[in-house]
C-alpha positions, 0 to 999 in steps of 0.5 A: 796727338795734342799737337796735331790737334792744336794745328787744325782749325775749329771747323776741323776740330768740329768735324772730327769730334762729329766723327769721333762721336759716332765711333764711340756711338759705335763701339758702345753696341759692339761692346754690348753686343761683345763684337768688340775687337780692340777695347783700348779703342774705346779709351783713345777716342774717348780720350781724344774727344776730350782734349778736342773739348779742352782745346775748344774751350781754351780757344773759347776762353782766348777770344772772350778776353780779346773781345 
C-alpha cells in the first residue's frame, strides 16, 4: 500500500485523500446510525489518509531543502 502510494503523483495523492475524506465522512454517520457493515474500514482509511499526509509532507520538506 506505502508503495503504491509513493508512486503516484501529488495530483493523485490529492485526490484520493479528497475521496478517502469523504469515505470517512461517510462512515462517521453509518456508525452513528449503526449501519455500519465492516467497522475495521474506518481503521484503514483513516490509516491510509495518514500516510497520504506523511508522504505529502516529506515530499514537502524535500523541496524546501533543494529550493
Amino acid at each position: 500500500m506505502a508503495d503504491e502510494l509513493k508512486t503516484r503523483t501529488d495530483d493523485q495523492l490529492n485526490e484520493q485523500l479528497g475521496e478517502l475524506k469523504r469515505e470517512q465522512f461517510n462512515l462517521r454517520f453509518q456508525a452513528a446510525t449503526n449501519q455500519l457493515e465492516k467497522p475495521s474500514r474506518i481503521r484503514e482509511v483513516r490509516r491510509t489518509i495518514a500516510r497520504i499526509k506523511t508522504l505529502q509532507s516529506e515530499r514537502s520538506r524535500a523541496a524546501q531543502t533543494k529550493a
